[in-house]
C-alpha positions in Angstrom: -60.7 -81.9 -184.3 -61.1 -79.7 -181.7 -59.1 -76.6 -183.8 -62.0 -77.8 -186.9 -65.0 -77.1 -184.5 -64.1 -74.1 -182.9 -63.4 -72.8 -186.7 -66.7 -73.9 -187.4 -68.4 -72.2 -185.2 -66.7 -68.8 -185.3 -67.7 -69.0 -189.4 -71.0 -69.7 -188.6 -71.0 -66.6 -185.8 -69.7 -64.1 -188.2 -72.2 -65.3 -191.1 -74.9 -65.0 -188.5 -73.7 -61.7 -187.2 -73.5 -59.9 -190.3 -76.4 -61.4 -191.7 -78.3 -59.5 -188.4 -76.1 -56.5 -188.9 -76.2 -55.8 -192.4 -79.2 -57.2 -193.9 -81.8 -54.6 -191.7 -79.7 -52.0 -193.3 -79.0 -52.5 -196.7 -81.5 -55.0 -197.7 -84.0 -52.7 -199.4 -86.8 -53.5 -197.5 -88.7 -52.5 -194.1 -89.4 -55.1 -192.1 -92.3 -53.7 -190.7 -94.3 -52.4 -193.9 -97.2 -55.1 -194.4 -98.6 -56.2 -197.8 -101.1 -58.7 -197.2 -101.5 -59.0 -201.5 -98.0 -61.1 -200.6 -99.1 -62.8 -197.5 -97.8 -66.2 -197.0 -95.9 -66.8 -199.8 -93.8 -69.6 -200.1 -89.6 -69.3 -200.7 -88.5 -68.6 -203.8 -86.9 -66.3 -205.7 -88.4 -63.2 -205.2 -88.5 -64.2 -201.2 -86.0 -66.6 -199.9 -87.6 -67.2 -196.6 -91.2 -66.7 -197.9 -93.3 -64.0 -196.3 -95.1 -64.3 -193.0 -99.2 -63.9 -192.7 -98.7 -60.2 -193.1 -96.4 -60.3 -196.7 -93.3 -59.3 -194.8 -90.1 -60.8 -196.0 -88.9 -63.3 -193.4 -85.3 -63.1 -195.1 -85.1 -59.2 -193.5 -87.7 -59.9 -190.4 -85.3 -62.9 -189.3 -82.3 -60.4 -189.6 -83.7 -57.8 -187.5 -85.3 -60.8 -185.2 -81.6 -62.0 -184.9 -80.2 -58.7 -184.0 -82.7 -57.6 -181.4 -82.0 -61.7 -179.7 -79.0 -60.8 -179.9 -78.4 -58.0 -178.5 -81.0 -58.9 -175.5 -79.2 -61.9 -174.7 -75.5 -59.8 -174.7 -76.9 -57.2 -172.4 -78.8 -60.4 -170.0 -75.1 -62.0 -169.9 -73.6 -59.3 -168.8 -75.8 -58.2 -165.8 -76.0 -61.4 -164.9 -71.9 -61.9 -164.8 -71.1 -58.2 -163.2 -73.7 -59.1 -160.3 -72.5 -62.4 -160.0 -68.8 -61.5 -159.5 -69.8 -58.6 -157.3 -71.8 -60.9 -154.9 -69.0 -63.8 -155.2 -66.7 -61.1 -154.4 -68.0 -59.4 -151.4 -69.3 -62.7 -150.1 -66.0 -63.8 -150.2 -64.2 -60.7 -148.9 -66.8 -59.6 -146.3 -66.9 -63.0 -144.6 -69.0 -63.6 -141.6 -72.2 -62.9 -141.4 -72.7 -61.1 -145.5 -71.4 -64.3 -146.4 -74.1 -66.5 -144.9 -76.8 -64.0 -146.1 -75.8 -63.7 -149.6 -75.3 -67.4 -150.0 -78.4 -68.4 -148.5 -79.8 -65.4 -150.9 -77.9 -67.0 -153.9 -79.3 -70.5 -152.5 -83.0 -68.7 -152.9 -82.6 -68.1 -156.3 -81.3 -71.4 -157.4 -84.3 -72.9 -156.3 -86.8 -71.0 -157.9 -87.7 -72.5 -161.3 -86.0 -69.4 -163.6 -88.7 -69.3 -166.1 -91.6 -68.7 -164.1 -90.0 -66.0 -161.8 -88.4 -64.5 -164.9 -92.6 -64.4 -166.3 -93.0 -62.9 -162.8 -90.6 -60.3 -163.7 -91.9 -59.4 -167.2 -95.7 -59.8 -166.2 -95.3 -56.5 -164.3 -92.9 -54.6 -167.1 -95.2 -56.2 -169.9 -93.8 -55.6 -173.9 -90.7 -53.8 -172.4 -87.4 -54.7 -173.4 -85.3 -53.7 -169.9 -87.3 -56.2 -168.2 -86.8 -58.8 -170.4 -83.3 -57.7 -169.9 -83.7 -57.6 -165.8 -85.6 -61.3 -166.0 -82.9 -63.3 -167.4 -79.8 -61.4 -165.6 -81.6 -61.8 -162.3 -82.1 -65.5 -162.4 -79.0 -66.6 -163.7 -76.4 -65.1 -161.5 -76.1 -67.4 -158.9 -73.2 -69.6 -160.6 -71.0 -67.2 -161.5 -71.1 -66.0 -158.3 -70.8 -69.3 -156.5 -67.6 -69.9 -159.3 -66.1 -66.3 -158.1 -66.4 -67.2 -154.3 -64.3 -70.3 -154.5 -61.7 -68.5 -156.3 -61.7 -65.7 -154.5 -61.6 -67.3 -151.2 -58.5 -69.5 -152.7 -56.8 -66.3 -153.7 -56.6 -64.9 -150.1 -55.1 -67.6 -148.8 -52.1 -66.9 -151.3 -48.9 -65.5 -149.8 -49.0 -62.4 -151.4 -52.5 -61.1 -150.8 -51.7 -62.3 -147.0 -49.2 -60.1 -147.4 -50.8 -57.1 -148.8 -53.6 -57.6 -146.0 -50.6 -57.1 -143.6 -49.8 -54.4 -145.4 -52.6 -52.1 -144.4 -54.1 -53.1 -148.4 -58.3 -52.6 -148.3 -61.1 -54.9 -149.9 -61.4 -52.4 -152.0 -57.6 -52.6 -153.4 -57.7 -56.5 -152.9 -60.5 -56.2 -155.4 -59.4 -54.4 -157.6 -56.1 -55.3 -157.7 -56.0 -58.9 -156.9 -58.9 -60.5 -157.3 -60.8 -58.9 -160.5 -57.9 -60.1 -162.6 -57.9 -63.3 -161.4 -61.3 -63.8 -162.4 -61.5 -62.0 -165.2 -61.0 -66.0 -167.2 -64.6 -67.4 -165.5 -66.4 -63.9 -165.9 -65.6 -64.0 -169.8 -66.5 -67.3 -170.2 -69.2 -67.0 -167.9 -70.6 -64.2 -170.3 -70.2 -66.4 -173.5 -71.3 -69.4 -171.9 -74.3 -67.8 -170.6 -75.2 -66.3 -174.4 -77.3 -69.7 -175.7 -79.3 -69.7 -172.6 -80.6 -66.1 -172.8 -81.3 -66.4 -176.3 -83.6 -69.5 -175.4 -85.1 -67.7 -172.3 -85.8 -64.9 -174.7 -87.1 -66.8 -177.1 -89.8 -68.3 -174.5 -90.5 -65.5 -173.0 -91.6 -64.2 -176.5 -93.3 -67.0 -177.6 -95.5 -67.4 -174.4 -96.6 -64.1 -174.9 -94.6 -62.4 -171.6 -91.7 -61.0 -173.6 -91.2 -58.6 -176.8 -94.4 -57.0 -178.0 -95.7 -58.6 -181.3 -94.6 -55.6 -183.3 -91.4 -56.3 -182.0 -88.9 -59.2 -184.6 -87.2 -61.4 -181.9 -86.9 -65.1 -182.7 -89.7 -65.7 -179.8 -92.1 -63.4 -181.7 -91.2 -64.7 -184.6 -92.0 -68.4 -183.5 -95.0 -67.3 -181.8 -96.4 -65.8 -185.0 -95.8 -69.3 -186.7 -98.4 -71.3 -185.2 -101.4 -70.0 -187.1 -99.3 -69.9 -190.5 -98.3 -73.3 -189.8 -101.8 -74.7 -189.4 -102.1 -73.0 -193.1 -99.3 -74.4 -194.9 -96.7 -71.6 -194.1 -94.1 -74.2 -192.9 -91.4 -71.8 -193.8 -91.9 -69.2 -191.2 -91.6 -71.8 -188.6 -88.3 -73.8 -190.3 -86.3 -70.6 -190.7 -86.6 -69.1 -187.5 -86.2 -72.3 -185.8 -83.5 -73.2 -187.8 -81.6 -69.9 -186.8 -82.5 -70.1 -183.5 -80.7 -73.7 -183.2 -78.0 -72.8 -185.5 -76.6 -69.8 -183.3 -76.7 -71.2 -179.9 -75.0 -74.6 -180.9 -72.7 -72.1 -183.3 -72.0 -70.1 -179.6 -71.9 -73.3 -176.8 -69.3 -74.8 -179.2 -67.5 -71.0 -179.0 -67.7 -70.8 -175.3 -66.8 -74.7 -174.8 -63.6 -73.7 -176.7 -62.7 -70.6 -175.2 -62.9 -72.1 -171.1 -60.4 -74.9 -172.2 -58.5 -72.2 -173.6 -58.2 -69.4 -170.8 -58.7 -72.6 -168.3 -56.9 -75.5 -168.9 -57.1 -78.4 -166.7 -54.5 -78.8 -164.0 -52.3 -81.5 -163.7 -53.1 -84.3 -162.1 -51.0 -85.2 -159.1 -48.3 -87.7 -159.4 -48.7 -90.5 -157.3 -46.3 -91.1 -154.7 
């Protein structure tokens, strides 16, 4: 069953992926030339999605919305992971007094409700794409890096990075030698894991006005420009991107939810005595 879901979803990822890919390219049409003779027009042959309130084609403004959510949620998952394992890692390694500051920094954080400090963010930077980046990377870090302290701090009290410390080896070389591979597992499924969420966070960032400018196809953008063509009629331009939005998280949870019982299985229970 599980084999079945996790086949599933990778179909659905690769559908969805070339669809965003190959679609802006090849399919004949600019997704940002208007015709409003074509305005709201409802699926059919000649448009599959319809057209939006403008009488662009929502089959090629989808496409490019996917790719640019996409790719903004990649590049959020990624900052977010690479500072969280940095901070889990010298918290860890540094001890002391860096330990208890980072921690009550990453304790911060955590607090803070991460949309409206990720509006804060974008408010200042406003229509720009790096700080829709910077927004989502900088509020989700904190449990990766709370994930990378505990293993990290279980690693050194293994025999054979005692031994190495012994040795003369330096954080630097325990890092990069001995711990980075042994969290390598969490921070890739930490990355995948973290993919649904930033698409979401993009998504409402968009739609509440704080994200991608207008002009810009994101799924947000694209669900924000649905609520006057809804009130017309235009259900499509809200069902499609809605549907796609829901489609590729679920499609990429059931991908991350796989790969973390894969490169983490659970460990064996102790037999009682």
């Amino acid at each position: 069953m599980a084999e079945r879901r996790l086949s599933l979803a990778l179909s659905v990822l690769i559908a969805v992926l070339a669809y965003a890919v190959l679609v802006p390219w090849f399919g004949g049409a600019d997704d940002r030339l208007t015709d409003f003779a074509d305005a709201r027009q409802a699926p059919s042959g000649q448009w599959w999605f319809g057209t939006d309130s403008a009488g662009r084609s929502l089959f090629v403004r989808i496409a490019a919305a996917l790719r640019t959510s996409l790719v903004v949620a990649a590049c959020a998952a990624a900052l977010s992971t690479v500072l969280g394992v940095l901070v889990g890692a010298v918290s860890a390694l540094a001890g002391g007094w860096v330990d208890r500051v980072l921690m009550r920094i990453a304790d911060t954080a955590n607090a803070l409700p991460h949309l409206l400090l990720g509006i804060v963010i974008v408010a200042l930077f406003r229509g720009n794409v790096l700080a829709v980046v910077l927004s989502i990377g900088l509020t989700h870090w904190v449990q990766v890096a709370r994930i990378v302290r505990a293993e990290s701090l279980s690693l050194c009290e293994r025999d054979y990075v005692s031994a190495a410390v012994l040795a003369g080896a330096s954080r630097t070389h325990l890092f990069s030698r001995h711990l980075l591979p042994a969290v390598a597992p969490q921070a890739l499924i930490a990355v995948v894991l973290l993919l649904p969420h930033a698409i979401w966070h993009e998504s409402t960032l968009s739609f509440l006005g704080f994200g991608l400018p207008p002009h810009e196809p994101s799924l947000g953008t694209l669900l924000a420009e649905a609520r006057t063509s809804l009130l017309l009629g235009g259900w499509w331009t809200l069902v499609f991107p809605a549907g796609f939005l829901v489609v590729t998280t679920v499609a990429v949870a059931v991908a991350g939810s796989s790969l973390r019982r894969r490169l983490l299985p659970p460990k064996p229970s102790r037999m009682p005595r």
